[in-house]
N, C-alpha and C positions, 0 to 999 in steps of 0.2 A: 504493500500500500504506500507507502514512503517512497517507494521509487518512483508510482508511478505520478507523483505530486511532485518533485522533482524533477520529472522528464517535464509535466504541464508548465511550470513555474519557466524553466530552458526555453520552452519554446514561445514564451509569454513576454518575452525579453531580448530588444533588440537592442546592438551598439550601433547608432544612425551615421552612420560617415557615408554620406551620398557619394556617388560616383561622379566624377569632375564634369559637369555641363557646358558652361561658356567658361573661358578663363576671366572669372569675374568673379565679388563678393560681394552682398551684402554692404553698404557703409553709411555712414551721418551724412546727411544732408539739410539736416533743418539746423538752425544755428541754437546752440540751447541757453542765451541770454538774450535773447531779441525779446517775448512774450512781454505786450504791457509797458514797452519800451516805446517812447514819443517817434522814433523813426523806426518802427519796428517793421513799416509797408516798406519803406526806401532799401534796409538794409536787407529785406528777404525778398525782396525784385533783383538789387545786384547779385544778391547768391545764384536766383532763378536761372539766371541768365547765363552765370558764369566769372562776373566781372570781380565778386567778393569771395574768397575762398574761405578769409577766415583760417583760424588758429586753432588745430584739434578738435574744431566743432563750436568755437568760440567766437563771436563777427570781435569783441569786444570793442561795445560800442561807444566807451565813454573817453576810449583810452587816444591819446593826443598823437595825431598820425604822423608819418614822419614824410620825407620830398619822396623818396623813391615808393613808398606803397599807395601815396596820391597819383603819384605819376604813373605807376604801373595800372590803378584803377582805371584811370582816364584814358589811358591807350589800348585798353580792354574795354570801355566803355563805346568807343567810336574806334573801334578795330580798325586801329594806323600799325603799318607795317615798317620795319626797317629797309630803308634803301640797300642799306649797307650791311658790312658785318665788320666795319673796323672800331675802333676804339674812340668813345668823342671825349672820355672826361680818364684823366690822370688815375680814379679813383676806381674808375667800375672797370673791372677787369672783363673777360670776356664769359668765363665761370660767374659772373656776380651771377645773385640770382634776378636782379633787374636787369641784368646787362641787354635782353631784347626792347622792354618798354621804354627803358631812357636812350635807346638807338633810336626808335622807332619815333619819339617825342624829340628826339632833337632833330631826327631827319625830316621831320615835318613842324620845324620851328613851333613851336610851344614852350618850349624849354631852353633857360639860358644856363651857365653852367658861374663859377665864380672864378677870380681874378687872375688865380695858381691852377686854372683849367683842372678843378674838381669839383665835382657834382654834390658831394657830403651827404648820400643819399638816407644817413640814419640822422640829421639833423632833424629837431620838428620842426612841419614846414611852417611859416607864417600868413597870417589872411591877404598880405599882401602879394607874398611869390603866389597865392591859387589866385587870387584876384587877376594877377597879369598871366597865368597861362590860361586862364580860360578865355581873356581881352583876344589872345589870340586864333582864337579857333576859328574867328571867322574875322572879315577884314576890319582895321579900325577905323574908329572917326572921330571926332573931332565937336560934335554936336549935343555932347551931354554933358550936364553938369551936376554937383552933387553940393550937397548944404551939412557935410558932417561937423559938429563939435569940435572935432579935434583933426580935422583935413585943413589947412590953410588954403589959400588960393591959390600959392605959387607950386603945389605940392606938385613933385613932376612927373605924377601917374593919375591925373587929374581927371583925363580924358579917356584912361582905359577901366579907369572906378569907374566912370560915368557910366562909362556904357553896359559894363556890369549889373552895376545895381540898375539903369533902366530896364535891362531885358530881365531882370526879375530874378539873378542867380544866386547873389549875394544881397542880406541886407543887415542893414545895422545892428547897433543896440537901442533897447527903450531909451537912452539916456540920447538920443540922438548922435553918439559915438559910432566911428568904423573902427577903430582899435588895430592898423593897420600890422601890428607887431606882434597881435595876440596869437596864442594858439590856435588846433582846429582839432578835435575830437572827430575819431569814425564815423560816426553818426552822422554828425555835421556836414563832413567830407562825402559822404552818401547819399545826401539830398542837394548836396549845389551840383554835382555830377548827375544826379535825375533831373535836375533844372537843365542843365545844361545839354542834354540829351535831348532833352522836351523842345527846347527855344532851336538847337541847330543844327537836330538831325534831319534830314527831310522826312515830311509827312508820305504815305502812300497812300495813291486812293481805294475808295473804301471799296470799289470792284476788284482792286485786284487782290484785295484785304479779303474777301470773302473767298475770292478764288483760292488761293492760298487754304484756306480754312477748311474749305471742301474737299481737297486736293487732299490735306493732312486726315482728315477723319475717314476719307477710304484709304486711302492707304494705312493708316495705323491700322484697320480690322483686318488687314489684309499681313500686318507684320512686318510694315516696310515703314520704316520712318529716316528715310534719306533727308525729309525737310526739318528733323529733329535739332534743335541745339538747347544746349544749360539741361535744365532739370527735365524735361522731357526726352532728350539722346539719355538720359541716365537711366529715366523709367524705361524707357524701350529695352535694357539691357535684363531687366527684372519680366518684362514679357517674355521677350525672348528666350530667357531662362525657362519657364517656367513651360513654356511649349516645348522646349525639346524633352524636360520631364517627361508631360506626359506623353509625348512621342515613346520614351523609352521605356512607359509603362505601358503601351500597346493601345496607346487611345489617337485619335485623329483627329483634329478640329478645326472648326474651320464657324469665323464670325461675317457675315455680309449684312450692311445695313442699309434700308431704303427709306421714303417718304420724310427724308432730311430736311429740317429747315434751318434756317438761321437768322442772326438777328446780330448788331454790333452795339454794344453795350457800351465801350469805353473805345477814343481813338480822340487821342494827346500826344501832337509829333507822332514819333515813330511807334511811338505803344500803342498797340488796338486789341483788344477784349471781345472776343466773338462766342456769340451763345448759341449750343447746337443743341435739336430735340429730332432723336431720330426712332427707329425702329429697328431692333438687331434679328438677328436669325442666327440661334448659333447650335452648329451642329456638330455633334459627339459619336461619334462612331455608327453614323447615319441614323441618330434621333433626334430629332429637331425642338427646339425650346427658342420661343421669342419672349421680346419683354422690350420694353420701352427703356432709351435710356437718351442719357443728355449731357454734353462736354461743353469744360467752360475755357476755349482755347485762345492763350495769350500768346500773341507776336511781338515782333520785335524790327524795324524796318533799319538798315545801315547799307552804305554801298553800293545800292542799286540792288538789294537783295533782302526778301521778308521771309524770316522764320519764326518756328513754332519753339517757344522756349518754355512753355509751361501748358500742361493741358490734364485738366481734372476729368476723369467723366462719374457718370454715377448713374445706377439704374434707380429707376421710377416704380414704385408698386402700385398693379392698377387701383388696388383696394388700400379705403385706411386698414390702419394695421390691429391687431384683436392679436395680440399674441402671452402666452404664456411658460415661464419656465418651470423645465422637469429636472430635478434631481435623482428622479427613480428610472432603470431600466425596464419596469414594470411594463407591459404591455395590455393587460390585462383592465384595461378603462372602458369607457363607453363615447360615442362624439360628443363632443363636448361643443354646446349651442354658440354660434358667433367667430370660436376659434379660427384662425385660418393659418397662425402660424405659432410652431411647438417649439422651443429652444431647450435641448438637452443641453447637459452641464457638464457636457463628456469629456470635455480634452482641458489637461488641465497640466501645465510644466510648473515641477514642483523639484526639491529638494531632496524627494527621494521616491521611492517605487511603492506607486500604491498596490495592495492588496485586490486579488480577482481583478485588476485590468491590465488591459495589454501596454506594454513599458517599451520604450524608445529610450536607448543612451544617448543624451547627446555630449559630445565633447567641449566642454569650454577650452580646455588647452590638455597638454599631455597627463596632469594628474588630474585636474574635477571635472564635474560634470553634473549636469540637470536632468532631470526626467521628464520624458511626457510621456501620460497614463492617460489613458483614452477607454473607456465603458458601452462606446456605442458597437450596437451589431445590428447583425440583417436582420432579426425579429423587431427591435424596437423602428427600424425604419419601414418593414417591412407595414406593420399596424400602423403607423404616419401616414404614410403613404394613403393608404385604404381610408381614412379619415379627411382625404385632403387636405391634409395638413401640409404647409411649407414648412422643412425642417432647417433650423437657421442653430446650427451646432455652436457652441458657447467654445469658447478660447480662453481661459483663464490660468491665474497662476495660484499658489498656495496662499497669497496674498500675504506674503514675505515680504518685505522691503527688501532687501538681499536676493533672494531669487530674482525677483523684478527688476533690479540693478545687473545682476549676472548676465541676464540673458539679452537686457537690452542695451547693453555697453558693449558686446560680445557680436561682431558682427558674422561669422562664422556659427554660431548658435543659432541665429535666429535665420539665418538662410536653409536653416537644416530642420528649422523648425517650415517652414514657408515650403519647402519639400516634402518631410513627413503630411503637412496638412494638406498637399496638392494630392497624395497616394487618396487620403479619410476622400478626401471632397471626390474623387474622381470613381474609388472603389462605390460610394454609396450614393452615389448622384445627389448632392446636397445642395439645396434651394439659396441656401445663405449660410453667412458666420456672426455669430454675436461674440465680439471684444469685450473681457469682463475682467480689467488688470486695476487691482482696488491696493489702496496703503503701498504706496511709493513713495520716495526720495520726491520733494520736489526740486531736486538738479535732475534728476532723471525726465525731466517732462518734456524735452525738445528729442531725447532717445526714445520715447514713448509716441510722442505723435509722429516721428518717423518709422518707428515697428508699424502703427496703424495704417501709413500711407504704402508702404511697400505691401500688406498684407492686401489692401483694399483693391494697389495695381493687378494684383496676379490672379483675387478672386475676379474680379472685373470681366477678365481676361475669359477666365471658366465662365463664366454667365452666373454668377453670385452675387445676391444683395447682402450689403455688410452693413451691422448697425454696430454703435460701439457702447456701452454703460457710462454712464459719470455721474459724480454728485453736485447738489447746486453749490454757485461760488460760498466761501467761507473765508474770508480772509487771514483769518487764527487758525485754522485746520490747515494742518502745514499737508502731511502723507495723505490726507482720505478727500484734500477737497484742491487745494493751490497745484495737486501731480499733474494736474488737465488744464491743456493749452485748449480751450472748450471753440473757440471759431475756427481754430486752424481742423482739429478735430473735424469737422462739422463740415470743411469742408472738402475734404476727401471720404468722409463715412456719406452712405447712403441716408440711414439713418441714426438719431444719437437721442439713447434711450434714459431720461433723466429720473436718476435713482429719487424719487424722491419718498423717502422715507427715511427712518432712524435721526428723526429732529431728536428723540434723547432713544441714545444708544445703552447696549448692556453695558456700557462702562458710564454711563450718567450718575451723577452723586444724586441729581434731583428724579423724583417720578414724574412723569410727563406720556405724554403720547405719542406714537413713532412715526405721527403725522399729523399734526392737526390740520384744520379746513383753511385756518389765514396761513400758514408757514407754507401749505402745498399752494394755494395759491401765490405765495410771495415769490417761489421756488418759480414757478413757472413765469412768472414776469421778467426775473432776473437773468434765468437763462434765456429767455429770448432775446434779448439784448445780446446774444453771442451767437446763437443756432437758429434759424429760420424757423417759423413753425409749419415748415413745408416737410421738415425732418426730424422734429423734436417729437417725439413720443412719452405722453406721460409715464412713466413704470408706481405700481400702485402696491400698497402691502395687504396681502389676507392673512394677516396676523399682527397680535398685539405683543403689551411686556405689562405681565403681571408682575405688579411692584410690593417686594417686602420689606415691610419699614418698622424702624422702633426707635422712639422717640424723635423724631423728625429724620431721620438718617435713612438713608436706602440701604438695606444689607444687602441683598440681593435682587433679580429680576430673572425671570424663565421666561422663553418663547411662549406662547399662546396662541395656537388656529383656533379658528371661527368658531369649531363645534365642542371644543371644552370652553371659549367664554361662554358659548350659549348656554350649556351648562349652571355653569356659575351662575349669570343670570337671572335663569328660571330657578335658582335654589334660596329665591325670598332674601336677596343681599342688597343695602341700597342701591340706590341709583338718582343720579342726578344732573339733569343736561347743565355741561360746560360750557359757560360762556367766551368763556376766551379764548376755548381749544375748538369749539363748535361740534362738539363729541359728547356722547353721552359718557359719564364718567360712573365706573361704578365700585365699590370699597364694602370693607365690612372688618372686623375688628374677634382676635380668637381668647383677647384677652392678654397677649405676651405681644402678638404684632398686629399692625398692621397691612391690610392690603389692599392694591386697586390698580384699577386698571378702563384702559379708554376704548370703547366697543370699537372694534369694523365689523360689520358685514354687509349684508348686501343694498342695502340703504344708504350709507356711508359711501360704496364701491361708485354709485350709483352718481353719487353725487360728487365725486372722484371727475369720474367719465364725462360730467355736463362741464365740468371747468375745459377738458379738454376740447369740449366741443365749441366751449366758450370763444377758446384761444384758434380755435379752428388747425389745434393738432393733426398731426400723419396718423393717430391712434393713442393705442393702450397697452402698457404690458402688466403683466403680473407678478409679482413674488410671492409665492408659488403657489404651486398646482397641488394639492394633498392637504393645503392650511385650510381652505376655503367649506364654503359648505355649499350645495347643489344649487340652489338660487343666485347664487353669483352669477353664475353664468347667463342666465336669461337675464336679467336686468343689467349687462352690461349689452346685450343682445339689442335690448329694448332700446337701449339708450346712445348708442355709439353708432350713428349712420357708417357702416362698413363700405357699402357703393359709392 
């Protein structure tokens, strides 16, 4: 008997080191101190693009720039090439690591060099050196003038300030000062360089702006993205990966989309913003699956030549959404009224190997490693399935802070996780993924929204809607509420599923309620202010926290589904509608303690679902499926237009 639990356990247990696909990995791309940051659009355009590389994953945006990383921005900004390959400055060898951009800037006059024919490219630069290479980008004049503080009139860059601050690139201080001497901060240097883009790169018209657009969205379905540059040539690389996968797992696909339209949303200079709503067709080893989907694709115009440097797309569900999460492999239920989509809780990278699931090693480096323990099989999809259920499989971690940091600082990890879940998603034909990664670092949150986006490229790609979890903004909740960059989120996830619940958690010193009616409503106001309510989904609780108290103190709190409060209840204990929680509140007293706690059920649920309808939400979700009692479901039936 021991052996043959031993042979089960061996084969229950894999060590994942995928076999080499493209010679590529996994890496950062979102910068993880921009979030909330006054140039936080300027400095994640020039990443977009390519112009800001950034430090380790760092833009740092406060830190005082120096001549050569301006300059190098600037001749990446307005892709000037070197004539030459000889030497112009004493200082910059031809190994420098600027030695192309300060060739290139000084072969197309921008840049002057100092007196001993050196560049000083680690000096910081001053407002007034970026003032005169920008005067030169385009020709001078002679016709502007300017009224600063501390400029005199005979000042002898008089007329290349003027022209400057007329065209809008540079401007003063409130004190009416230009501080000609002062420093310049990344940030800074990142919005007069998008000024500067804006005011002299030439504009394209908005025909060939479209064409361009059109041209990228079939070819992208098709796997060709020759018109790719900056972070869209990046994504292309994580498509491509992810195709030849499943190529190599014996699957064939193939996406073609029709009844395209479009629309230009944004077109400032060379930046144009084109919105696309199409219809996919995407076919898996000749079974066909459509769904409506829509990209939000950004150009870039320089040189007589318009590329695609950024391009979101996201699928569209024709239905609001009714969905509910499962923690049981249980198959053994009945349909459940309104449902339309089921989220198992199945895949979950953890710290260590869980018990009866199937275990994936993955390698962080040559001694540690993560786990992903996975519970989903053919029976429980198969009973999905038969239920019309959409199955949107949960992607979670142990909800470690440390696990969460491993695997998403680990770019090697997470590619092999992005593998392992192309095998799940492709063996069981899976409808969607739900992202459920809770108590992080918040340094981890720019590693986080980039695991989200590269996950969201490749299910995309399969024809999977992706929704992601998060809680409302907390400004003092550093791990459970500040880990979530919530618009960046929002807008690579299809959908983004707002936890709202546990306003007092099992670690709350006070009793309270895990949701009362103003807090979910307050919740729901706030995140809209980040996530569209085109994609915000309420998540709702069918469960309370019976609270034990003695002498004003909480000693303790248990979970509580619906059908032991009702319980309680009906067993002659007060009750008293709460005003200020908007919840019926009900306590009762054994003589040593205290206890009470704040009804949900189906009345409550009910009135859950009208805020969402309020707010004119994408739907509903639940936590969870087994708390609830049988009427939940028709009264969210009743109340939640699904069509």
């Amino acid at each position: 008997m021991k052996k043959n639990v031993l042979i089960f356990l061996i084969l229950c247990i894999y060590i994942y080191i995928p076999k080499p696909v493209l010679a590529f990995e996994f890496s950062q791309s979102i910068f993880k101190d921009c979030d909330e940051h006054w140039s936080e659009n300027n400095l994640n355009t020039l990443s977009a693009i390519g112009i800001m590389n950034g430090y380790e994953g760092y833009s740092n945006p406060d830190s005082i720039i120096t001549r050569g990383e301006f300059t190098a921005l600037l001749v990446r900004a307005f892709d000037m090439k070197p004539v030459s390959k000889e030497k112009k400055f004493k200082d910059i060898e031809t190994n420098h690591i600027f030695f192309e951009p300060i060739t290139a800037a000084s072969d197309n006059g921008i840049i002057d060099g100092f007196s001993d024919n050196t560049f000083r490219p680690d000096n910081m630069i001053t407002r007034e050196e970026i003032m005169l290479i920008i005067s030169r980008l385009t020709p001078p004049s002679s016709d502007y003038m300017t009224n600063f503080s501390d400029i005199s009139v005979g000042y002898t860059y008089n007329a290349q300030l003027g022209k400057v601050c007329a065209d809008g690139i540079i401007n003063g201080y409130p004190d009416n000062s230009f501080r000609p001497y002062g420093k310049t901060t990344r940030a800074e240097a990142a919005t007069i360089i998008i000024k500067a883009m804006k005011k002299y790169l030439q504009s394209e018209k908005e025909t060939a702006i479209i064409s361009t657009a059109h041209d990228y969205i079939y070819n992208h379905f098709n796997l060709n993205f020759e018109n790719a540059s900056g972070s869209a040539k990046k994504d292309s690389q994580y498509i491509l990966n992810v195709a030849k996968t499943a190529e190599n797992m014996g699957y064939s696909i193939n996406n073609t989309i029709d009844n395209i339209s479009f629309s230009i949303t944004q077109h400032d200079g060379p930046f144009s913003t084109v919105s696309a709503s199409y219809n996919v067709t995407h076919t898996r080893n000749g079974v066909i699956k459509t769904y409506n989907g829509k990209s939000e694709i950004k150009l870039l115009s320089r040189v007589g030549k318009t590329t695609v440097y950024e391009n979101t797309t996201n699928i569209v569900e024709p239905n609001r959404i009714n969905l509910t999460w499962d923690v049981s492999s249980n198959t053994k239920t009945e349909k459940l009224p309104g449902v339309n989509v089921v989220s198992p809780t199945c895949f979950r990278v953890s710290d260590e190997k869980r018990a009866n699931e199937t275990v994936h090693e993955i390698k962080l480096d040559d001694k540690n490693s993560l786990y992903y323990n996975s519970w989903l099989n053919d029976e429980y999809v198969k009973h999905s399935k038969a239920n019309n259920y959409k199955i949107w499989a949960m992607y979670k971690t142990d909800f470690k802070t440390e696990t969460a940091s491993k695997l998403l600082q680990n770019n090697r990890a997470r590619k092999a996780v992005s593998d392992i879940m192309t095998d799940y998603i492709l063996k069981y034909d899976l409808d969607g993924l739900n992202i459920d990664f809770e108590n992080m670092y918040p340094k981890d949150k720019a590693a986080y929204t980039n695991h989200v986006k590269e996950i969201c490229v490749i299910a995309h790609y399969l024809g999977l809607t992706v929704s992601v979890d998060i809680s409302r903004y907390e400004k003092y909740s550093s791990n459970w509420s500040m880990c979530y960059d919530r618009d960046a989120i929002s807008k690579y996830a299809d959908y983004v599923m707002l936890m709202a619940y546990d306003q007092f958690s099992s670690g709350s010193k006070i009793a309270g309620p895990v949701a009362s009616m103003p807090w979910t409503k307050d919740s729901i106001i706030k995140t809209l202010g980040e996530v569209p309510n085109t994609k915000l989904v309420l998540s709702m609780p069918y469960y309370m926290r019976l609270w034990k108290i003695k002498n004003g103190k909480v000693i303790s709190s248990e979970t509580l589904p619906m059908e032991k409060a009702n319980k309680y209840a009906s067993s002659g204990i007060s009750m008293t509608f709460d005003e200020q929680y908007g919840l019926c509140k009900y306590f009762w007293n054994d003589g040593e303690y205290e206890y009470v706690f704040w009804m949900e059920n189906a009345d409550t649920i009910a009135q859950r679902v009208s805020m969402a309808n309020e707010y004119k939400l994408a739907g509903t979700a639940s936590w969870r499926k087994g708390f609830e009692t049988a009427d939940v479901w028709n009264r969210i039936n009743e109340t939640l237009n699904i069509s």
